[in-house]
Every structure is written in structure tokens, then in C-alpha cells.
C-alpha positions as CSV (number, residue, x, y, z in Angstrom):
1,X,-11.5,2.3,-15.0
2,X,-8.3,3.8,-14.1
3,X,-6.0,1.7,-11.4
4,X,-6.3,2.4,-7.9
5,X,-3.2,3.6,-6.4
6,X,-1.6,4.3,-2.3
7,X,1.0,6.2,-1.7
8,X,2.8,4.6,1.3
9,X,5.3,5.8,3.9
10,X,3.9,9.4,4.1
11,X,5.9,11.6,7.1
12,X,5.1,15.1,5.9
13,X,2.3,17.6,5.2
14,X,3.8,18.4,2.1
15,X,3.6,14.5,0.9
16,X,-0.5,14.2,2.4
17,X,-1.1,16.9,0.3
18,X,0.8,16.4,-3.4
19,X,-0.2,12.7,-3.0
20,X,-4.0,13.8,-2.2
21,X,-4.0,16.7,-4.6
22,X,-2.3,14.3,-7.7
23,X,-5.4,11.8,-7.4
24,X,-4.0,8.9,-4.5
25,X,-6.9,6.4,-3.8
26,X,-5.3,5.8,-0.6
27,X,-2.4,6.7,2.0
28,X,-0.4,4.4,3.9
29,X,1.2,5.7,7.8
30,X,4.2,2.8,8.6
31,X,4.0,1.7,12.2
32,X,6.5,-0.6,12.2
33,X,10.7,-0.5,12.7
34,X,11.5,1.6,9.5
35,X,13.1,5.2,8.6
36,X,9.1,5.8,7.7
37,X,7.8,5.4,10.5
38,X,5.2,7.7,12.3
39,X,3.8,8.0,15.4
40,X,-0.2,7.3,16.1
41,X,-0.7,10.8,16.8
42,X,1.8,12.1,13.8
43,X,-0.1,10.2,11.8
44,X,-3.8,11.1,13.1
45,X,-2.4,14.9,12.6
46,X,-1.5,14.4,9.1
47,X,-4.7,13.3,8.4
48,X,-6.2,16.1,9.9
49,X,-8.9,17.4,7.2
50,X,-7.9,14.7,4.7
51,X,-10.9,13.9,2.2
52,X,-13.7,11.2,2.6
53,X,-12.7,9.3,-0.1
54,X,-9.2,9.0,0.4
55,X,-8.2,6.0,2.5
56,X,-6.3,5.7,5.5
57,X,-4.2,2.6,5.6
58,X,-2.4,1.4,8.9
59,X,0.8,0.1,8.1
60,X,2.5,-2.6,10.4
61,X,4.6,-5.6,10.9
62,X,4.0,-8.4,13.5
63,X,2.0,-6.2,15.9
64,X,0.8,-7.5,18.9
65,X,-2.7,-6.8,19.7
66,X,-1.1,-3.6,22.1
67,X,-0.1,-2.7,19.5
68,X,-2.7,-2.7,17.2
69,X,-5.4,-1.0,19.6
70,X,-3.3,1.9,20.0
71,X,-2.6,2.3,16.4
72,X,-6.9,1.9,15.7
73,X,-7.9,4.3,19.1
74,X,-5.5,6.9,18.3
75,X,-5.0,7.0,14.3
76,X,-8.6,5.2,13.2
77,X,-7.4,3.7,10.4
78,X,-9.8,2.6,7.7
79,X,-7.9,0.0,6.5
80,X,-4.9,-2.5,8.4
81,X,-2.1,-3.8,6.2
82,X,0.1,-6.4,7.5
83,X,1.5,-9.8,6.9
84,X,-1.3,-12.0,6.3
85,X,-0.1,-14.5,9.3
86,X,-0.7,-11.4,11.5
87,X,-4.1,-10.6,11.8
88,X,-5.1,-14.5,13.6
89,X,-4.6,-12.8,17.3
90,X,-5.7,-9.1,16.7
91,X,-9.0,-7.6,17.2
92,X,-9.9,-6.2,14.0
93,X,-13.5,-6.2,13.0
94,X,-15.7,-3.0,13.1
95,X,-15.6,-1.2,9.7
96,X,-12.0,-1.9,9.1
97,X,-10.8,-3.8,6.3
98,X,-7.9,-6.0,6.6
99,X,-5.4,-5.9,3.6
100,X,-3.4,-9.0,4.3
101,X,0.3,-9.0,2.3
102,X,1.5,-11.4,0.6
103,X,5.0,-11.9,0.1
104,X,7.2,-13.3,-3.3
105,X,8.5,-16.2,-1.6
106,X,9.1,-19.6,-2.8
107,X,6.3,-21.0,-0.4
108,X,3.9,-19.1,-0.9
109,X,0.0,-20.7,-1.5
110,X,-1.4,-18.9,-4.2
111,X,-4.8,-20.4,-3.4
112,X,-3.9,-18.5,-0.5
113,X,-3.7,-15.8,-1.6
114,X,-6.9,-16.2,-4.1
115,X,-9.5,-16.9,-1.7
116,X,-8.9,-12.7,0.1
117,X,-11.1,-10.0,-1.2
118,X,-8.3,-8.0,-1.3
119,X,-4.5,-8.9,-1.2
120,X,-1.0,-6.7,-1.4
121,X,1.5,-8.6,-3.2
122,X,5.1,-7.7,-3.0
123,X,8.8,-8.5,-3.1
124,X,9.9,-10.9,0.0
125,X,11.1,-7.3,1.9
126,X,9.2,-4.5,2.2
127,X,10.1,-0.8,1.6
128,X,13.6,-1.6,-0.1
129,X,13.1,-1.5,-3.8
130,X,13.0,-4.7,-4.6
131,X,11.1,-6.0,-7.5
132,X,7.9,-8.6,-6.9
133,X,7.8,-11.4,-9.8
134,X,5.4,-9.7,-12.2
135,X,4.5,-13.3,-14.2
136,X,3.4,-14.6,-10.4
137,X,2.0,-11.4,-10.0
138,X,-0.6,-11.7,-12.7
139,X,-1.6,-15.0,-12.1
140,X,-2.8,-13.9,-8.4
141,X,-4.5,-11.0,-10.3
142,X,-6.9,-12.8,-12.3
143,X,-7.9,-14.8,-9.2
144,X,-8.3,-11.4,-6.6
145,X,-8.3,-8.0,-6.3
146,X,-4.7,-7.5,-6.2
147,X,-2.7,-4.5,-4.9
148,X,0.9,-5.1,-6.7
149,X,3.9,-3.5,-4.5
150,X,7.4,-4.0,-4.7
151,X,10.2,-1.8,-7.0
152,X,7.7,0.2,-8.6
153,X,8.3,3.5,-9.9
154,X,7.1,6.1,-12.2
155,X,8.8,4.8,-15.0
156,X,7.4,1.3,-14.7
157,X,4.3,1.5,-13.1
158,X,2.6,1.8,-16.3
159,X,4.6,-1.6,-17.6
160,X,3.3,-3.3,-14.7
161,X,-0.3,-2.3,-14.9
162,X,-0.6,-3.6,-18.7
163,X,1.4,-6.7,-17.4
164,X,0.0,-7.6,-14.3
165,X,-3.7,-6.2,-14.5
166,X,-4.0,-5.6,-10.9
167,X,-6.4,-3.9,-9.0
168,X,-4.4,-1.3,-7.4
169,X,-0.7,-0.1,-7.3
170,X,1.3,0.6,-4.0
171,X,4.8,2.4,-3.6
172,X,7.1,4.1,-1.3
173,X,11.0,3.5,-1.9
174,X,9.7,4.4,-5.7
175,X,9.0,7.9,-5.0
176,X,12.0,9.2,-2.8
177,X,15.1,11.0,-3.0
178,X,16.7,8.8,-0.4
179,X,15.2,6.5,2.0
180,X,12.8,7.8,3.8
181,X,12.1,10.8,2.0
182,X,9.7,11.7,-0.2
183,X,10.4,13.6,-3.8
184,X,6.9,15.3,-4.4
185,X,7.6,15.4,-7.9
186,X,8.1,11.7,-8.5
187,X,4.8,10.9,-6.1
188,X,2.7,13.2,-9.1
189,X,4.5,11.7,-11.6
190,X,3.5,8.1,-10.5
191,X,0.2,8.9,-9.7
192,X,-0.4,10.2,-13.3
193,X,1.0,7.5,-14.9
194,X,-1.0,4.9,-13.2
195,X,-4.1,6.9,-13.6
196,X,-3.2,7.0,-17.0
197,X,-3.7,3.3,-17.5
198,X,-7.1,2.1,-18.6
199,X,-8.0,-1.4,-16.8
200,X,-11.1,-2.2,-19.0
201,X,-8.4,-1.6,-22.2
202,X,-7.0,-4.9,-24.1
């Protein structure tokens, strides 16, 4: 079973498509204060004629419930990632899944973090390169299905995967030319070389 892997901060057709056409599970649209960031109707356009299976993931940071609606009547998200301390005031329910994130931080309650479904784990900022503790990392992935984020890359994503054993991979920073921008090359270059990792292998 080969990892399953989002491509995050997309702004541009040409992004949608090399991430769709190079295998991404899922997309991720950034709503939140960031050189990513899209508009609900940017991102509702480049979705336009995106496949079934490929996910749609809201991307935001302390939204208020305002917010939120907008982002879900306009863009129709299928999934909403955000802090996990976020989602106590907004409406979410219906058929979309919440992907609560957890962050590397000295506090943080792994049991937590064990009893989700589904989980993002990253370094303590988001979108900057920085690293997540891999060790930590693999202990939450043995408990949950585990979407590691934080300073990957195309040359250590596959590292990560046989380290960590998560369920998914996640990156953004990882596969630009400078912030903000996406290098198509390095998006099909870390697609292929999570895909390339076998989960089932020892």
C-alpha cells in the first residue's frame, strides 16, 4: 500500500494539474494569513473539473465560524484542516471530515492526539520548512492514522516514510522555488518518491 500524499498551498492551474496528474491523494487551498493563500472562489475555480477521487482540503488558521461557512458555501471542501483547538465553535458536520493538526510542541498530549481518526502532525509553525520530530512522530503513528508534515521534501520524504510509518505525507515549502511558489518539477518528484514507498514492507 503506497503512502497517501497532499500537496498543499496550490495557487495555480499549472500546480492542480502536475500535482493531480503525478498521483496526489489530496490538495490543500490555504485560507489563512500566508503568501499561499487563495480566495474561496480562486480556489472553487481551480478545482473546476478536478477528479472524484482526489480530495479537497480546506486549509485554515483560527477561523471564526464566518469564516468557516464561507470557505464550506463557496469552495465545498471535502475535508477541513486546522488547529485541533479550532474546530470546538465551528459548524462542521455534513460529509466533511475534520483533519485536526497537531503541533511539535513540548505540551503536546499524545493521547491526544491518538484517540482522532485522522491527525496532521507537524513542526510548531506551519508552511516554513521546519522539521517535525520524526521519533515523536512515529510514536503517534502506531497509535492513528497519521499525516506527517513539516520540512519534508523530495529528498527525504522517502527517509521519513520508512521512519515514521505514517499514513499519509503532506508538503508545501518542500516543493517551491521560493515561498509561495510552486516548482512543478519538485511536486512530481515528491509524489514519486512517496508513492514509491511500500507501507505493508518491513
Amino acid at each position: 500500500m503506497s503512502v497517501f500524499v497532499k500537496i498543499c498551498g496550490c495557487r495555480t492551474p499549472e500546480a492542480v494539474e502536475t500535482a493531480v496528474d503525478a498521483g496526489a491523494d489530496a490538495l490543500g487551498f490555504v485560507f489563512a494569513p500566508s503568501p499561499r493563500r487563495v480566495s474561496p472562489q480562486q480556489a472553487r475555480e481551480l478545482c473546476d473539473g478536478l477528479p472524484d477521487h482526489v480530495i479537497r482540503v480546506a486549509v485554515m488558521h483560527r477561523p471564526s465560524p464566518d469564516e468557516w461557512l464561507e470557505v464550506r458555501r463557496v469552495f465545498q471542501p471535502d475535508w477541513l484542516q486546522t488547529d485541533a483547538d479550532d474546530f470546538a465553535p465551528l459548524p462542521v458536520g455534513g460529509d466533511i471530515v475534520p483533519l485536526p493538526v497537531y503541533r511539535d510542541l513540548g505540551e503536546l498530549d499524545e493521547d491526544a492526539v491518538a484517540v482522532q481518526p485522522l491527525a496532521l502532525f507537524e513542526a510548531g509553525a506551519s508552511g516554513m520548512g521546519m522539521r517535525a520530530d520524526w521519533e515523536r512522530a512515529a510514536r503517534l503513528a502506531a497509535r492513528t492514522d497519521l499525516i506527517l508534515a513539516g520540512g519534508l521534501d523530495p529528498d527525504n520524504v522517502a527517509g521519513a516514510i520508512r521512519q515514521v510509518r505514517p499514513w499519509g505525507v503532506d508538503v508545501s515549502s518542500g516543493v517551491e522555488r521560493k515561498r509561495g511558489v510552486k516548482d512543478l518539477q519538485r511536486i512530481v518528484a515528491f509524489i514519486e518518491a512517496a508513492k514509491a514507498e511500500d507501507l505493508h514492507a518491513n
